[in-house]
C-alpha positions as CSV (number, residue, x, y, z in Angstrom):
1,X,-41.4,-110.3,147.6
2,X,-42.8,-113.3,149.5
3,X,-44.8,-115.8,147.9
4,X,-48.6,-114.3,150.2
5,X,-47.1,-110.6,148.6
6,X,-47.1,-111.9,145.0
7,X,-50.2,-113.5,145.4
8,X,-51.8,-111.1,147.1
9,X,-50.8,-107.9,144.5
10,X,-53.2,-110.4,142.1
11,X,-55.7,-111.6,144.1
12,X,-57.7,-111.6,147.2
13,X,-56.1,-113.8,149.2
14,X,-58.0,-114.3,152.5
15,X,-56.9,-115.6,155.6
16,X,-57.5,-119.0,155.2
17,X,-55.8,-119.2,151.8
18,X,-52.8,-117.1,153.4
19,X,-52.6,-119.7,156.1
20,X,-53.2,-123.0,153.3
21,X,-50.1,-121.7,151.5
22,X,-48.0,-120.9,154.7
23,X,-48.3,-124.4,156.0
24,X,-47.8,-126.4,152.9
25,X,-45.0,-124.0,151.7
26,X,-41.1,-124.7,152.4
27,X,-38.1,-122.1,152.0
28,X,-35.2,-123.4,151.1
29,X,-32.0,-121.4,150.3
30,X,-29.4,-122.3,147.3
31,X,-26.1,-121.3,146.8
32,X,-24.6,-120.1,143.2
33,X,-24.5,-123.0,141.0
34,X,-26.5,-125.7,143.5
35,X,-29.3,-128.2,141.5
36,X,-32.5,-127.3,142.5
37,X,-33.2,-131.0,140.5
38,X,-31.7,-132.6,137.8
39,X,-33.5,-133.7,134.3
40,X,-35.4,-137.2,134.7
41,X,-36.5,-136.3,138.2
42,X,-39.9,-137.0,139.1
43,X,-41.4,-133.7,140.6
44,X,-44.0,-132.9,143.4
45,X,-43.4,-129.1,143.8
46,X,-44.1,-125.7,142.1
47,X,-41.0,-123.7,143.2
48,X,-41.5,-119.3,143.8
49,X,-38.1,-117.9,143.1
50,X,-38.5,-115.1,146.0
51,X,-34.6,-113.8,145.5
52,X,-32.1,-115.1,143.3
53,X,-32.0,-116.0,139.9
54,X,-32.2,-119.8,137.9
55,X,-32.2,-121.0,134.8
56,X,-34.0,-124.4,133.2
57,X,-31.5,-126.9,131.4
58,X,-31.3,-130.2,129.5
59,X,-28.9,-132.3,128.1
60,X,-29.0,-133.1,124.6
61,X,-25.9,-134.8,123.0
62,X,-24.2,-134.7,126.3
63,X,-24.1,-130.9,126.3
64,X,-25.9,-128.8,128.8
65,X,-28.4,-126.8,126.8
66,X,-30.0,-123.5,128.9
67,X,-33.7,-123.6,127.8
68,X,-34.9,-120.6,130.2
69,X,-33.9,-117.8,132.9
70,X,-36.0,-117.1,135.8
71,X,-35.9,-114.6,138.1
72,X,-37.2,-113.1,141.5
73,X,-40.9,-113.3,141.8
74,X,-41.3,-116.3,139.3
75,X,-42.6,-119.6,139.6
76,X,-41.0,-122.6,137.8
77,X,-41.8,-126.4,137.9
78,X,-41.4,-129.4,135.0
79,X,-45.1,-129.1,134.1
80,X,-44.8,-132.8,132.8
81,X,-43.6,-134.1,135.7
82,X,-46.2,-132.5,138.2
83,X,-49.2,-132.6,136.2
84,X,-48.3,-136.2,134.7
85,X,-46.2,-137.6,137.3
86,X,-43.9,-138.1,134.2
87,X,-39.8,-137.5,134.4
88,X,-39.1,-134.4,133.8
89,X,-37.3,-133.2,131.0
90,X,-35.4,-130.0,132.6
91,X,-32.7,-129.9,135.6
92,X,-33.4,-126.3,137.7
93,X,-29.7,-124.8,138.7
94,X,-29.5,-121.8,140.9
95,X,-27.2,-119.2,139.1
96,X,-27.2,-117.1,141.8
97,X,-27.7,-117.6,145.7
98,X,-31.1,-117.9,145.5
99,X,-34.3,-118.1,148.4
100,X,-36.8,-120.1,147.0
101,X,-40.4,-121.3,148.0
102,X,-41.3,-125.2,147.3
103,X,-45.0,-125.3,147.2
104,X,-46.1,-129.3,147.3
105,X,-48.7,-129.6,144.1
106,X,-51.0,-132.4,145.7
107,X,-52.7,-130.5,148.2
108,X,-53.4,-127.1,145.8
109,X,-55.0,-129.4,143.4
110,X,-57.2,-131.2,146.0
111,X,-58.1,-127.6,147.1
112,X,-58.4,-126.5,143.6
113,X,-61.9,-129.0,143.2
114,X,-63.9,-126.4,145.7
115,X,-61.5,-122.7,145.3
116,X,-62.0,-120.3,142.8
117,X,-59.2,-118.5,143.8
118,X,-57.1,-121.4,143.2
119,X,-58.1,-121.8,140.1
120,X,-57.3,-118.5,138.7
121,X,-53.4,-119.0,140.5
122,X,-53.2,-121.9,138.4
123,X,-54.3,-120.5,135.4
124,X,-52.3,-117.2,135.5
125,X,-49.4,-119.4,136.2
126,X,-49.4,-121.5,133.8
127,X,-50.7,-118.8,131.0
128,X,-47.8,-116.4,131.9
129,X,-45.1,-119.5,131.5
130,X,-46.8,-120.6,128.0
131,X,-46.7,-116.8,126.7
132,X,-43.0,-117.1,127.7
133,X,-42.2,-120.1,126.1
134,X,-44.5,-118.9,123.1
135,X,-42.6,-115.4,122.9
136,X,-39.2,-117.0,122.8
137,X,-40.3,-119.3,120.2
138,X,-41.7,-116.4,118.1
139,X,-38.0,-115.1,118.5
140,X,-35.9,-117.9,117.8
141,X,-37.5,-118.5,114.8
142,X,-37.5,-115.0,113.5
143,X,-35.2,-112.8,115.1
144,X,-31.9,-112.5,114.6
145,X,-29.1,-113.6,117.5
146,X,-28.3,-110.0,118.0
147,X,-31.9,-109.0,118.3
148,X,-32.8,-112.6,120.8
149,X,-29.3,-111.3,122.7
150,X,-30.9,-107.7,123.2
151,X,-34.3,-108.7,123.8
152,X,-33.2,-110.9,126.5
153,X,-31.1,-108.6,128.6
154,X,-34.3,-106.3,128.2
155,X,-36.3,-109.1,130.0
156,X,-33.7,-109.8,132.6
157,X,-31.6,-106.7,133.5
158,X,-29.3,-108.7,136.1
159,X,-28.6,-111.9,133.5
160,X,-24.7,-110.3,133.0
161,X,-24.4,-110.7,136.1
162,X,-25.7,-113.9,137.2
163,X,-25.3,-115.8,134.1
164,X,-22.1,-117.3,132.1
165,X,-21.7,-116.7,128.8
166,X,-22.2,-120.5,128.4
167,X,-25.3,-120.1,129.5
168,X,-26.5,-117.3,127.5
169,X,-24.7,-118.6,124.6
170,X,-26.7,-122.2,124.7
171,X,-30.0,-120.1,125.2
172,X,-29.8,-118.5,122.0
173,X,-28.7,-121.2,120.3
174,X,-25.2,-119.3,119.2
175,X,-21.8,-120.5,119.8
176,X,-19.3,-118.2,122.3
177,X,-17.4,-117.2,119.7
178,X,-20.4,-115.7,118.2
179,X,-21.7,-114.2,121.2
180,X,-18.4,-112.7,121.9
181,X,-19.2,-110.8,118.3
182,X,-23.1,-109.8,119.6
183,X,-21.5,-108.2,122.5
184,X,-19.1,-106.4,120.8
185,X,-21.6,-105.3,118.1
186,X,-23.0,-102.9,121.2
């Protein structure tokens, strides 16, 4: 689904909007473990995954920690960074070859001052990726691996496929050995 699709199956997006977000927009395409950008960059962009699939990482004692997936028809940014003009804490990796949309920030927040519609993007945007990041909190702290492991395959039917063990290991905070006894648990 294109970036104008998504928005559209939410909201009425008129011409003019269509065309605001067409010529500030640029589609780049990633190949299967490319940096989108790397922790302590400075960021300017809200980025649509349109086809592919990412996850979020950071470093801490030198290892790479996965912090969160994201999928096709999902927006992703370092909020800090964009909103703050503050490093960012989180590197963006494709895990997959991915197509995704980088939206420049700037010019939706000058349009933002006089555009309803602009508004309510933000809003749902940002809303949806704090319920996320609220949910997996609720979960790490009281669900067990087993149940974070089934919960997220639920949420993201292709992560076997596009993400390493590693990965999924690090995101529930569970070593591979133990994740090797999850999966077998099935």
């Amino acid at each position: 689904m294109t970036l104008i699709e998504h928005f559209k199956n939410l909201y009425h997006i008129d011409e003019e909007l269509e065309f605001f977000f067409e010529s500030i927009s640029e589609t780049k395409e990633y190949g299967k473990g490319d940096l989108i950008f790397e922790p302590n960059s400075y960021l300017k962009h809200i980025y649509f995954i349109e086809s592919g699939f990412t996850r979020v990482y950071y470093y801490k004692n030198k290892k790479d920690i996965t912090h969160y997936f994201y999928g096709e028809n999902t927006f992703s940014t370092g909020i800090e960074s964009v909103f703050y003009q503050k490093p960012t804490l989180f590197g963006f990796q494709a895990l997959a070859p991915s197509k995704i949309i980088q939206i420049p920030f700037a010019p939706i927040r000058e349009l933002a001052n006089k555009n309803i519609t602009i508004n309510h993007i933000i809003e749902k945007i940002l809303l949806d990726n704090l319920i996320s990041f609220s949910k997996r909190f609720y979960n790490s702290q009281f669900e067990t691996a087993h149940e974070r492991y089934a919960s997220l395959l639920t949420e993201n039917p292709t992560l076997l496929q596009n993400a390493s063990l590693g990965h999924i290991a690090s995101y529930l905070g569970v070593s591979q050995q133990t994740l090797s006894v999850i999966r077998g648990m099935k």
